[in-house]
N, C-alpha and C positions, 0 to 999 in steps of 0.2 A: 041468139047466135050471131057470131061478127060474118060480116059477108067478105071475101077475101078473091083479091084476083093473083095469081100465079103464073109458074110458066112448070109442067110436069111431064115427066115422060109415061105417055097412057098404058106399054106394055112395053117387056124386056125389048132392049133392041132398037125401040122405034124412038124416032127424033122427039126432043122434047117438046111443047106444044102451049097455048094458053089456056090456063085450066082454071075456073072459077070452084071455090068449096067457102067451108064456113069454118069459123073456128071455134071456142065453150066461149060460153058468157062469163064472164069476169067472175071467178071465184074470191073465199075473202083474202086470200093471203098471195093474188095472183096479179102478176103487170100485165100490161100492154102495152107493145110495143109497137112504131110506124117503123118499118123495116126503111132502112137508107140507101147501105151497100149490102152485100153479101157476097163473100172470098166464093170462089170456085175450087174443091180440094179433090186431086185426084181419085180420090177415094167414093167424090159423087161419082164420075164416068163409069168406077168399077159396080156401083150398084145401079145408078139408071140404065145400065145395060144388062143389068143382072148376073155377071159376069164370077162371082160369090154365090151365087145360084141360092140367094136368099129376098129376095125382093118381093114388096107387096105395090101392086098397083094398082090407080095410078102413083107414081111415086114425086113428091115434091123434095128436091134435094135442096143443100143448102144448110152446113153447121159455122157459118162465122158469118155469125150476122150482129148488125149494129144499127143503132137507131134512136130516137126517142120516146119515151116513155108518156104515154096518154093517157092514160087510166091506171088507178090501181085499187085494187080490194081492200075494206076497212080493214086487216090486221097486217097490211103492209106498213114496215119499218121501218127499212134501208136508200126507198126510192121514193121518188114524189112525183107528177106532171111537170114536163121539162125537161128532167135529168136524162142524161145519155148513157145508153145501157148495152150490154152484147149476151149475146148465149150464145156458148159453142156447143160441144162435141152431144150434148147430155141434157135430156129436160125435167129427170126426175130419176127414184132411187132409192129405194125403202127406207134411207138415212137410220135403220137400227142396227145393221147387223155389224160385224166389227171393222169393219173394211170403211162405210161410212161412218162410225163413230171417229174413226181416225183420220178423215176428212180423205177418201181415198176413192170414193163414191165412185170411181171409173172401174174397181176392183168390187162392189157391190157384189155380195155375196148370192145373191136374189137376182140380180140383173140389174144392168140401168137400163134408163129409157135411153135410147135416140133420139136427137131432136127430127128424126127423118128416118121413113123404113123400119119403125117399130109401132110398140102397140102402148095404148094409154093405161097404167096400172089400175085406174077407176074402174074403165068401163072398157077396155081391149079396142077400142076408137083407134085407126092407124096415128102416126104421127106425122107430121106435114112440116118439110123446113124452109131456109129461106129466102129460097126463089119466089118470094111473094112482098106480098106490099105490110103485112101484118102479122105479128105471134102473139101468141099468151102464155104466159109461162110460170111458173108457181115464181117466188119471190128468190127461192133457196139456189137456184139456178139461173138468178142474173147476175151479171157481174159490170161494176163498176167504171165508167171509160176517163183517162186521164184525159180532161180540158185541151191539155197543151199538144197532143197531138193530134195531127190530119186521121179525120175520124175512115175515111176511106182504108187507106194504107192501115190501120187497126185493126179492120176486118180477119183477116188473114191471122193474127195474133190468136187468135181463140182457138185455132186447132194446128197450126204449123209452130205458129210460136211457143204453146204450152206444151205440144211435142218435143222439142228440142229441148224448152227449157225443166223441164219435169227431170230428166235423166241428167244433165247437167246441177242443179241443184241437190237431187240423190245420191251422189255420186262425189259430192262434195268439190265439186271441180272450184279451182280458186287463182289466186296473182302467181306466176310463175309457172306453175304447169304447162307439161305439152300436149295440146290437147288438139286429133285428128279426128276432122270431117269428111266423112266418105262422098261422094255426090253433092253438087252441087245444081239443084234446084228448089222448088217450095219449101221444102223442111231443110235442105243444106245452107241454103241460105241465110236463114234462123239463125242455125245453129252458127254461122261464124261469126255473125254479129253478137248473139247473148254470148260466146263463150270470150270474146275478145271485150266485150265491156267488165267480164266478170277479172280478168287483167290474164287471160292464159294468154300462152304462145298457141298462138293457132294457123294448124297445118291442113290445108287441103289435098282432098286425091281425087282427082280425074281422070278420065279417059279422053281429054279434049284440049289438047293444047291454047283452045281460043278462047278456054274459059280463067284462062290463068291471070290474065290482067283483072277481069271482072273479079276475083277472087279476092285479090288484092285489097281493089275498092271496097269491097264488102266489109274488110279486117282480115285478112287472112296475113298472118307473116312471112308464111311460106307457100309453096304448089308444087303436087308433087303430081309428074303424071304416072299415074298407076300402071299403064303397061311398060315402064321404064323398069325393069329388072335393076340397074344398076342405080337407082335413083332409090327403089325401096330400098334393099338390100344398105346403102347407105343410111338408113335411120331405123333398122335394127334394133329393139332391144332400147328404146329412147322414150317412149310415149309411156303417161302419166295415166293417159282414158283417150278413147277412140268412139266415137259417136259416128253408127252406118247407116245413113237415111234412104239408100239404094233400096227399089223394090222388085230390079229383076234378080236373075240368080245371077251371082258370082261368088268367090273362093275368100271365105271366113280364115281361112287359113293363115294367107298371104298378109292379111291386117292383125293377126294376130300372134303374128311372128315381130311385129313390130312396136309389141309392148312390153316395158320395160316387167321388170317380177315384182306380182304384185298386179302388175296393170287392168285395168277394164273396158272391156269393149261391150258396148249395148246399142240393141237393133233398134230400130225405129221404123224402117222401110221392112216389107214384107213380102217375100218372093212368092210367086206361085208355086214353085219347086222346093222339096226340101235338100238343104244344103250336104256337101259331104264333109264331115265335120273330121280329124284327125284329133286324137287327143291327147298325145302328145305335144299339140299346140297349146295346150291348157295346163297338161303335168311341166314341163321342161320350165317351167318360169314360174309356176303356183299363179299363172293368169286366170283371169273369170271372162265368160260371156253371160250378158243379158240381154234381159229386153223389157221394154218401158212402151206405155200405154196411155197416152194424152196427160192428164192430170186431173187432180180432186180440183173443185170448187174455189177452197181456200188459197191452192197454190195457184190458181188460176187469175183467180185476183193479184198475189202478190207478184205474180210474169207481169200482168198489166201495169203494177206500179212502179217493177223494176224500167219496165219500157220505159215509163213517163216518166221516170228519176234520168235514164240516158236517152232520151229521145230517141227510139227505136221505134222503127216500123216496118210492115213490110216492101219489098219493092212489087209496084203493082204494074198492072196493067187493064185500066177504064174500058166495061165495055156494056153495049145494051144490052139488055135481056135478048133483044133478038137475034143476037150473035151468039147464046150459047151453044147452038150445036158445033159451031164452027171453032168455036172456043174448046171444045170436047178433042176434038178433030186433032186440032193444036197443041191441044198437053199432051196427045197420048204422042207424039213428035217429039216432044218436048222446045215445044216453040214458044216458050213464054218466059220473057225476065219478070216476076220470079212467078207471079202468081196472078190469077186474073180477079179482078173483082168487080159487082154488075152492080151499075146505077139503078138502084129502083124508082129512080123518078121515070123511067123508062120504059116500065108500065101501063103509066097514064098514056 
């Protein structure tokens, strides 16, 4: 077994902590990774606090991690000692049923794993993510990191970036469309940078008049502030696809009055409340709503090489391990340009 030092939260609730465990001995078709950075994604605060009311602990969070690669098992193919490697959202996944046959492995018919707050398909072993100095991960669920960019700021691409860009890509978004980002934080930010290199017109909606400059910078061609009545009401009946990465409750409605027929709007952001939905927002224009779910493996890698074809990253924010509770603290504020992500040399 690998000895592994961590930082975990020991029960729902309670501050996260240093936590030492182990990980499996090198299997043959399995990497090892030295863990570098690892993104902080909202979605850890919702289960180290167990707030999902699904949590196993102690719980080791942490799905955007990057690092490099130290070991690998004799039927590894893809990776070598040296090479720079990340695992997001997913550490495995029965890869038969139709869902992974079509590379869709986050749709696994059977279930995926976690890389965190789930159970090992071998042996039901919890799964440990990567708040830690170390993983091991079968082969099928590494993915490859472009050279050319700041391996830090990449982090965050493995589950904000391949959220955005997953429904984007499906979605067929392309040069000329008008294409609205609801929110503007972790995943909104993503989303206006991939849809503006993919060549759309890209429009943001806020509730923050301060965030309108920064929107700009990001790519945004437009800002709209969303409690402005007369600022929606002017774009009407104009949007091509509409991306909602908001995870509290607000009105589907009102964004969906504001695509053209035909148009698509897909969730991303996940409210505790369910919505009140009108359906005549949906009949009156032949519109669709969906929703999209991180990404397969495959397309996972192809966001990473779109990045590294336009140099894209995320925008971060450096911090120790011993500042994640304060960091927790933070996002649920929303005090952070865009996204935090922890030195793991900050361990030692």
């Amino acid at each position: 077994m690998i000895k592994v030092k961590g930082f975990a939260a020991p029960q729902p609730k309670a501050p996260l902590a240093p936590f030492s465990f182990e990980r499996r001995d090198l299997r043959d078709n399995d990497v090892q990774i030295d863990i570098q950075y690892c993104g902080v994604c909202h979605s850890d605060v919702h289960q180290a606090r167990d707030e999902w009311g699904r949590g196993t602990f102690p719980m080791v969070p942490g799905h955007e991690i990057v690092g490099k690669v130290v070991a690998v098992g004799k039927n590894v193919k893809n990776f070598k000692v040296g090479d720079l490697a990340g695992v997001g959202c997913m550490v495995d996944a029965c890869l038969d049923c139709r869902s992974c046959n079509e590379g869709l492995e986050q749709y696994c018919e059977n279930g995926f794993v976690g890389t965190y707050n789930s159970h090992e398909k071998s042996d039901g072993a919890p799964t440990y993510g990567g708040y830690s100095n170390a993983i091991v991960v079968r082969e099928e669920f590494c993915l490859n990191i472009p050279k050319n960019l700041d391996l830090a700021a990449v982090a965050p691409l493995l589950c904000a970036g391949i959220t955005t860009y997953s429904p984007l890509r499906h979605w067929k978004v392309d040069k000329g469309q008008k294409v609205g980002v609801v929110g503007l934080g972790g995943l909104g930010h993503m989303a206006v940078k991939l849809a503006n290199a993919m060549g759309a017109h890209v429009v943001v909606f806020t509730t923050s008049p301060s965030k309108v400059e920064d929107a700009k910078r990001l790519g945004a061609h437009e800002v709209i502030i969303s409690k402005d009545m007369e600022q929606m009401k002017s774009h009407s009946n104009s949007f091509d696809f509409i991306i909602d990465t908001v995870s509290a409750p607000h009105d589907y409605n009102l964004y969906l009055s504001l695509l053209h027929r035909d148009g698509n709007m897909v969730l991303v952001g996940l409210p505790d409340k369910p919505p009140e939905l009108y359906a005549g927002s949906l009949i009156m224009g032949r519109r669709k709503l969906g929703g999209s779910l991180i990404g397969g493996i495959k397309e996972t890698q192809e966001m990473l090489d779109f990045c590294g074809k336009h140099n894209i990253v995320s925008d971060i924010e450096m911090i120790p391990i011993q500042k994640i509770n304060e960091a927790y603290d933070r996002m649920v504020k929303s005090d952070v340009k865009y996204r935090f992500v922890i030195d793991m040399k900050s361990l030692a």
